[in-house]
The first five atom37 places (N, CA, C, CB, O) and aatype in JSON, in Angstrom:
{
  "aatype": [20, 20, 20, 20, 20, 20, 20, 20, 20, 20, 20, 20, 20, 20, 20, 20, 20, 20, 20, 20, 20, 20, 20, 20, 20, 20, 20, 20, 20, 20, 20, 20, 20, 20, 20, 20, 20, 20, 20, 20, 20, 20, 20, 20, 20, 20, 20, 20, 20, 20, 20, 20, 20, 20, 20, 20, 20, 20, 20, 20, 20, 20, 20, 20, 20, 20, 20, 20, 20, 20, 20, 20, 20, 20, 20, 20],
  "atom_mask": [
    [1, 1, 1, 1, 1],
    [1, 1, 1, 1, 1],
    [1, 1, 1, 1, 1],
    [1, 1, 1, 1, 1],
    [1, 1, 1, 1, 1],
    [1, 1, 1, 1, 1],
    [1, 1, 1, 1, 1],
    [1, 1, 1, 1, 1],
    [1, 1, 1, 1, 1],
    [1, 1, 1, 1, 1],
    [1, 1, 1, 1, 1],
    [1, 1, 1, 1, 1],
    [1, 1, 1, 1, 1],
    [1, 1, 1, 1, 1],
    [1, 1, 1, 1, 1],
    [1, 1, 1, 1, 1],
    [1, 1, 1, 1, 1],
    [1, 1, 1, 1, 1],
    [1, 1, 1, 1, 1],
    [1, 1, 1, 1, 1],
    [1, 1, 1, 1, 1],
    [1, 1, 1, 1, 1],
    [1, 1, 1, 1, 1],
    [1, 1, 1, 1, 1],
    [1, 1, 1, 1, 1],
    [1, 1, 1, 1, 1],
    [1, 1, 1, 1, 1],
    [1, 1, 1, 1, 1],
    [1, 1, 1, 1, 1],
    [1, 1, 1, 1, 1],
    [1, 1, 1, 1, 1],
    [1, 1, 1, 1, 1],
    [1, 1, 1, 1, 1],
    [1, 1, 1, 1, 1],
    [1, 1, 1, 1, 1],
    [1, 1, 1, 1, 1],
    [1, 1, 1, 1, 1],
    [1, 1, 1, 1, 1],
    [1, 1, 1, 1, 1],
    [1, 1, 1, 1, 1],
    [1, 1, 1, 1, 1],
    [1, 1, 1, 1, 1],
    [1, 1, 1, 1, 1],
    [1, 1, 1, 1, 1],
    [1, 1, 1, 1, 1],
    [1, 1, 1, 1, 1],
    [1, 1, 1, 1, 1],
    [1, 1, 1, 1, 1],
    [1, 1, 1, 1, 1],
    [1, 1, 1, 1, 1],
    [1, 1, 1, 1, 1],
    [1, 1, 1, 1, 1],
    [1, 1, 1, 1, 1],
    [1, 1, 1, 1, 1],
    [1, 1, 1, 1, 1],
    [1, 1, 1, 1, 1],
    [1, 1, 1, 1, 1],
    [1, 1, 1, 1, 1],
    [1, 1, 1, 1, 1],
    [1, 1, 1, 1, 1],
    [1, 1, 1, 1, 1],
    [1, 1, 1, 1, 1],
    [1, 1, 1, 1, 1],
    [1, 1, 1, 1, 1],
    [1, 1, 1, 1, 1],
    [1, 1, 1, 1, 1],
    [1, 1, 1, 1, 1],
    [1, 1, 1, 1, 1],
    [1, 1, 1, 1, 1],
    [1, 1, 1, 1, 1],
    [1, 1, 1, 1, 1],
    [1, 1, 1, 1, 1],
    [1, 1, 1, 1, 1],
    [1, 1, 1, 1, 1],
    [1, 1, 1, 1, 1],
    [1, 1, 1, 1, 1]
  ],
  "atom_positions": [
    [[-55.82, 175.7, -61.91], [-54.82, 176.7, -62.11], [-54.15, 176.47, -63.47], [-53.79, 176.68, -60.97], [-53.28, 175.61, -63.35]],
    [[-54.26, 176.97, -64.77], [-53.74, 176.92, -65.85], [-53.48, 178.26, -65.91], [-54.43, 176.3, -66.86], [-54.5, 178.94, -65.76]],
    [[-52.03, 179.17, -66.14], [-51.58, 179.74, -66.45], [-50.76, 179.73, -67.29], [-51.49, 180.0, -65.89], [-49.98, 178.79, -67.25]],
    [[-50.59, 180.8, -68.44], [-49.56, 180.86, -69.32], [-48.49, 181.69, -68.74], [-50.01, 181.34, -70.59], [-48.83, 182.76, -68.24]],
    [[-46.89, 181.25, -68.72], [-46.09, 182.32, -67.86], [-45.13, 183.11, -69.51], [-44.74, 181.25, -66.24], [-44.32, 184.04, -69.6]],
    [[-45.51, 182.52, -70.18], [-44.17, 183.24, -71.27], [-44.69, 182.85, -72.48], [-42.38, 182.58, -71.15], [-44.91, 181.65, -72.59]],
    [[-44.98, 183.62, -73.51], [-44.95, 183.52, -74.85], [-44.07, 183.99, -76.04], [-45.83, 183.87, -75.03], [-44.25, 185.12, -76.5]],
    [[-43.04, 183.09, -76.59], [-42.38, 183.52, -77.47], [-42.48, 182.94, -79.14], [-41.23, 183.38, -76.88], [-42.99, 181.87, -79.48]],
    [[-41.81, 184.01, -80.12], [-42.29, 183.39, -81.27], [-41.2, 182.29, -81.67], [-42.55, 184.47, -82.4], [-40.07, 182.68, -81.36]],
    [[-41.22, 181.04, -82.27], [-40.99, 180.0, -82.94], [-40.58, 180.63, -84.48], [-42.27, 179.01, -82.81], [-39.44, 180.54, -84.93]],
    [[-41.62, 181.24, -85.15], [-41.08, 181.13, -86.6], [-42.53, 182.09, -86.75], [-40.81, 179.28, -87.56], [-43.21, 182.54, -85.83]],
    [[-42.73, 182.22, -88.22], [-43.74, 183.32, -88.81], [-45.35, 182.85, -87.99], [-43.8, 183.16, -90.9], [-46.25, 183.63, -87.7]],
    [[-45.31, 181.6, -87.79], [-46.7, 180.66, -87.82], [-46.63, 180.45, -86.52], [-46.8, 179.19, -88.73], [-47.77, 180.61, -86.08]],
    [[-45.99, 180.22, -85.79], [-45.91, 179.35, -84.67], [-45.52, 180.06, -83.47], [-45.0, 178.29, -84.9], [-44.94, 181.13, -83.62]],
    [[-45.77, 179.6, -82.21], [-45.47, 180.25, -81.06], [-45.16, 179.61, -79.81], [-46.38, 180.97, -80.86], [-46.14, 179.06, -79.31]],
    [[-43.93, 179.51, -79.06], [-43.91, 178.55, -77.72], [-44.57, 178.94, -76.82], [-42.72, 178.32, -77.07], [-44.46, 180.13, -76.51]],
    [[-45.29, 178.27, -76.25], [-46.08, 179.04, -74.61], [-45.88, 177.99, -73.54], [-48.12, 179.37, -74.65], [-46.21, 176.81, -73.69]],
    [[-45.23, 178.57, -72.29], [-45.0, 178.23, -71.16], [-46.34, 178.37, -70.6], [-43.93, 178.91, -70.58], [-47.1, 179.32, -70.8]],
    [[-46.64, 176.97, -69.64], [-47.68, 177.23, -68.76], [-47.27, 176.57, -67.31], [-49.04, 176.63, -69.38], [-46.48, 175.67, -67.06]],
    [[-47.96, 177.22, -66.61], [-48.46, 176.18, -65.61], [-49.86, 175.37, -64.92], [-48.05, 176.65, -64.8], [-50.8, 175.82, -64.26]],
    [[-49.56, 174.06, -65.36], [-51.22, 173.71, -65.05], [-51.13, 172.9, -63.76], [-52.1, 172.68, -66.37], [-50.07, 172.73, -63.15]],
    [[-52.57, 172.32, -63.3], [-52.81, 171.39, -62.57], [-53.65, 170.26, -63.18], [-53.31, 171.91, -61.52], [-54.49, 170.62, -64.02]],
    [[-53.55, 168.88, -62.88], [-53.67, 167.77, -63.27], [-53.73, 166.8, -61.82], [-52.53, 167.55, -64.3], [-52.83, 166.66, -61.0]],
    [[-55.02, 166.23, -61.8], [-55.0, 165.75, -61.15], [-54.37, 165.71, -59.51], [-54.89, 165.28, -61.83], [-53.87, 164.69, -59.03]],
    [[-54.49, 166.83, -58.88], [-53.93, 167.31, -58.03], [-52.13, 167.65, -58.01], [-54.42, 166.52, -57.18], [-51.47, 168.07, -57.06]],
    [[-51.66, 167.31, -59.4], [-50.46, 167.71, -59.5], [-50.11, 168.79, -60.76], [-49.74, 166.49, -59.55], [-50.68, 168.71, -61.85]],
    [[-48.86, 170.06, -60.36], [-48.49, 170.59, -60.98], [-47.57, 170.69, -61.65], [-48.6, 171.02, -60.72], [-46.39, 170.5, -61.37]],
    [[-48.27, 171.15, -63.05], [-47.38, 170.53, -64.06], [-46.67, 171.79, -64.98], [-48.34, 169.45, -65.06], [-47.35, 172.71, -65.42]],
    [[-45.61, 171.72, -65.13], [-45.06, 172.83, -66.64], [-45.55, 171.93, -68.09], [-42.74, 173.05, -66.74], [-45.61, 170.72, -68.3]],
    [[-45.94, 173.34, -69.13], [-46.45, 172.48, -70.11], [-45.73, 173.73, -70.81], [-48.18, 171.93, -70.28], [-45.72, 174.9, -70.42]],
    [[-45.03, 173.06, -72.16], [-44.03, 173.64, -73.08], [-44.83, 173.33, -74.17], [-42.5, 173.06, -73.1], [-44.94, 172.11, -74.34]],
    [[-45.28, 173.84, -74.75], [-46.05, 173.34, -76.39], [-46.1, 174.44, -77.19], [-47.75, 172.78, -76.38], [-46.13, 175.65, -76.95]],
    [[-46.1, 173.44, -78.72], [-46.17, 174.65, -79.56], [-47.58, 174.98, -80.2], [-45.16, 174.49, -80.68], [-48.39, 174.09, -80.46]],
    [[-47.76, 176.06, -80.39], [-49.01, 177.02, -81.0], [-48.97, 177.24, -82.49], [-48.99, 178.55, -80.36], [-48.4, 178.14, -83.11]],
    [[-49.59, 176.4, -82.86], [-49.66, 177.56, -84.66], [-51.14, 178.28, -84.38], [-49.83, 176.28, -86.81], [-51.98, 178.19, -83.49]],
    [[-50.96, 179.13, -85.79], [-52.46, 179.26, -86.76], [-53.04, 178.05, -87.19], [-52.29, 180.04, -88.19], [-52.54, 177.14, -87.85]],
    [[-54.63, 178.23, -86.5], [-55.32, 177.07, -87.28], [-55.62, 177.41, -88.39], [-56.44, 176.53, -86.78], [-55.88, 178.6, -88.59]],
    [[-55.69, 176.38, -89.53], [-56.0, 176.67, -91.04], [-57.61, 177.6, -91.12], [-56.12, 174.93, -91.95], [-58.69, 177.16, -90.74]],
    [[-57.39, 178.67, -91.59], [-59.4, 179.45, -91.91], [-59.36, 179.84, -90.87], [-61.11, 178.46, -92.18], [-60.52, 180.23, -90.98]],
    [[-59.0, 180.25, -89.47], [-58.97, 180.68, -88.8], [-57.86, 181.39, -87.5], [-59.6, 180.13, -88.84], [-57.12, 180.79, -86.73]],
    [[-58.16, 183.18, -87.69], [-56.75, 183.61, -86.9], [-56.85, 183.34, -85.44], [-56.39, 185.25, -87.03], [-56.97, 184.21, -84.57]],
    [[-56.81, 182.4, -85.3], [-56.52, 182.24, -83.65], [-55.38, 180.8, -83.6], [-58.36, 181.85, -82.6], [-55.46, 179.82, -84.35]],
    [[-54.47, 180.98, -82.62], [-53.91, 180.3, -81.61], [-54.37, 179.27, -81.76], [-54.01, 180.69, -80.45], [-55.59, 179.37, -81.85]],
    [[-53.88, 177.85, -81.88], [-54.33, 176.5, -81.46], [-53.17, 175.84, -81.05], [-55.07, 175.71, -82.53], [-52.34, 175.66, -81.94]],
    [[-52.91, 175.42, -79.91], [-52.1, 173.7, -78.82], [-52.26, 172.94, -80.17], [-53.38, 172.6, -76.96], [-53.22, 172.61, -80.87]],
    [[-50.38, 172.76, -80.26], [-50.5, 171.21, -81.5], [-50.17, 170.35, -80.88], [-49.56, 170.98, -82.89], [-50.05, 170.97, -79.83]],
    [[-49.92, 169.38, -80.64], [-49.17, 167.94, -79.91], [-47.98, 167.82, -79.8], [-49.33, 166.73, -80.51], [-47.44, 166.98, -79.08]],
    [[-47.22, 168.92, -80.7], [-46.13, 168.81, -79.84], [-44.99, 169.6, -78.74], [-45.66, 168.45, -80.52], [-44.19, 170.51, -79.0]],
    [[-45.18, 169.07, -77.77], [-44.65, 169.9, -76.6], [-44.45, 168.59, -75.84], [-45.72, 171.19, -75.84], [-44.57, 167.39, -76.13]],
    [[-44.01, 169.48, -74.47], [-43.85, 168.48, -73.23], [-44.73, 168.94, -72.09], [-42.28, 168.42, -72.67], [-45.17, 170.08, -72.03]],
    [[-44.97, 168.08, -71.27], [-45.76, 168.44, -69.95], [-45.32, 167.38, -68.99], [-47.47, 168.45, -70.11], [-45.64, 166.19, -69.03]],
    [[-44.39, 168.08, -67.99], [-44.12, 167.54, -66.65], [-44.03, 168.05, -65.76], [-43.32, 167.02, -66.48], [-43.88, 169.27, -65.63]],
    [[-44.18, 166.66, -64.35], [-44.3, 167.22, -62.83], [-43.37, 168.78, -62.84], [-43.48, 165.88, -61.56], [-42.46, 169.12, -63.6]],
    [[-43.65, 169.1, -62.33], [-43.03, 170.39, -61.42], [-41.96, 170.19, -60.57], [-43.98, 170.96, -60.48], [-41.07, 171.05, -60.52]],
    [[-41.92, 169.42, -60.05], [-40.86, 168.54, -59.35], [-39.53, 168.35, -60.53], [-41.65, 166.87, -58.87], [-38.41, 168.22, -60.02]],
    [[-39.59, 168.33, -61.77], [-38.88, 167.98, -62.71], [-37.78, 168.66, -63.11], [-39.54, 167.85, -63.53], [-36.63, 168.27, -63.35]],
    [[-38.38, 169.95, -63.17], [-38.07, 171.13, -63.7], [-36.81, 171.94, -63.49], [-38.98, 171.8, -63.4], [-36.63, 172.85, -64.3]],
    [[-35.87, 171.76, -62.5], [-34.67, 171.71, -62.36], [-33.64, 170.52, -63.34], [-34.67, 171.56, -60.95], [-32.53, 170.73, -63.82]],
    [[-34.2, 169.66, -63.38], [-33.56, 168.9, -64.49], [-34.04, 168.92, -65.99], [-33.62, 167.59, -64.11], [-33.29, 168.39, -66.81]],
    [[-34.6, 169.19, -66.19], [-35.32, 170.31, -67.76], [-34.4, 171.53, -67.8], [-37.33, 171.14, -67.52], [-33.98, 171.72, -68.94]],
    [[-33.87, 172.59, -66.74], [-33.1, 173.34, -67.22], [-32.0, 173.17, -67.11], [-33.26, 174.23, -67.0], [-31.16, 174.05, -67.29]],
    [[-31.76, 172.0, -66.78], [-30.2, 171.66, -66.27], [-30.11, 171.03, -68.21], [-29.93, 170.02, -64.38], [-29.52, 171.61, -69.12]],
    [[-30.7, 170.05, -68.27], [-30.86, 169.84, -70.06], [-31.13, 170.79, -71.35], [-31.94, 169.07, -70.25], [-31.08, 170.62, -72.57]],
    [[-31.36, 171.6, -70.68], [-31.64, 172.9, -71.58], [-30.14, 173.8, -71.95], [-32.81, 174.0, -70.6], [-29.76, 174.31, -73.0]],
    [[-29.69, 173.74, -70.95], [-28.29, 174.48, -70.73], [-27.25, 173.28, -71.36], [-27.95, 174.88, -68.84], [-26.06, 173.5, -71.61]],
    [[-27.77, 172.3, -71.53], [-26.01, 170.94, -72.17], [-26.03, 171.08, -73.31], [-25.96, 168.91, -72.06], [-25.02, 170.46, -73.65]],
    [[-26.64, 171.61, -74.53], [-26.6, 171.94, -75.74], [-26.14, 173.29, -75.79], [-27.76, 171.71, -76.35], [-25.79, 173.33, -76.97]],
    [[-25.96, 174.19, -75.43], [-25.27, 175.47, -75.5], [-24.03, 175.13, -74.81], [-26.06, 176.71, -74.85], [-23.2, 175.29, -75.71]],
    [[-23.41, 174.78, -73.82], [-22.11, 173.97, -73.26], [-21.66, 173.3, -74.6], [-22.47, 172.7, -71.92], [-21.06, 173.98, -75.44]],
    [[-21.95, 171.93, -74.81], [-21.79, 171.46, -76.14], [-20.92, 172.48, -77.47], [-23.31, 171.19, -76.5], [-19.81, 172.5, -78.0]],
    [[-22.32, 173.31, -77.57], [-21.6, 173.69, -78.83], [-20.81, 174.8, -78.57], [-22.48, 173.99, -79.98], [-20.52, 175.6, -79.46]],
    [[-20.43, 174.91, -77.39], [-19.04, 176.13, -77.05], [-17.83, 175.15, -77.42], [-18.83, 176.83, -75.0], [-16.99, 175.46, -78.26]],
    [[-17.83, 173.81, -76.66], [-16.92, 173.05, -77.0], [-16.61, 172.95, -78.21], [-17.1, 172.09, -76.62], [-15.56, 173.34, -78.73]],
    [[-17.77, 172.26, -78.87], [-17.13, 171.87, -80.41], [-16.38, 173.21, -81.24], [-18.58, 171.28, -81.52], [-15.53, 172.88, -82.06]],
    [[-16.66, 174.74, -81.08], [-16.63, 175.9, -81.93], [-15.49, 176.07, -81.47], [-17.63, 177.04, -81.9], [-14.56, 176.4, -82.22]],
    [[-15.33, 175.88, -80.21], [-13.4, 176.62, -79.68], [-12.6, 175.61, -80.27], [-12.8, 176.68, -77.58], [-11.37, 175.66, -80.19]]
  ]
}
């Protein structure tokens, strides 16, 4: 089961894609980023992203959300 659930753009080159895979009988969210490969227009997975249990993933958006909290604080 590898699915992509969301693709958004990063910058002119680059692109985030949400997936969901399986690994070894476990499911995983995989966050990585996409450029252009050089000489060629297609899409390529660079190394950097994240990929964890599924199980996780409530605390990934719970961390996702403390940097926008954060910088409400510091601006008021």
């Amino acid at each position: 089961m590898d699915q992509t659930v969301l693709i958004f753009p990063k910058n002119k080159f680059q692109e985030v894609r949400v997936g969901i895979r399986e690994f070894k009988g476990n499911d995983l969210v995989d966050i990585r980023i996409w450029t252009i490969a050089q000489g060629v227009d297609q899409m390529v997975p660079t190394a950097k992203g994240v990929t964890i249990n599924i199980h996780l993933l409530p605390q990934l958006l719970k961390a996702c959300r403390i940097p926008k909290k954060f910088l409400k604080q510091i601006r008021c």
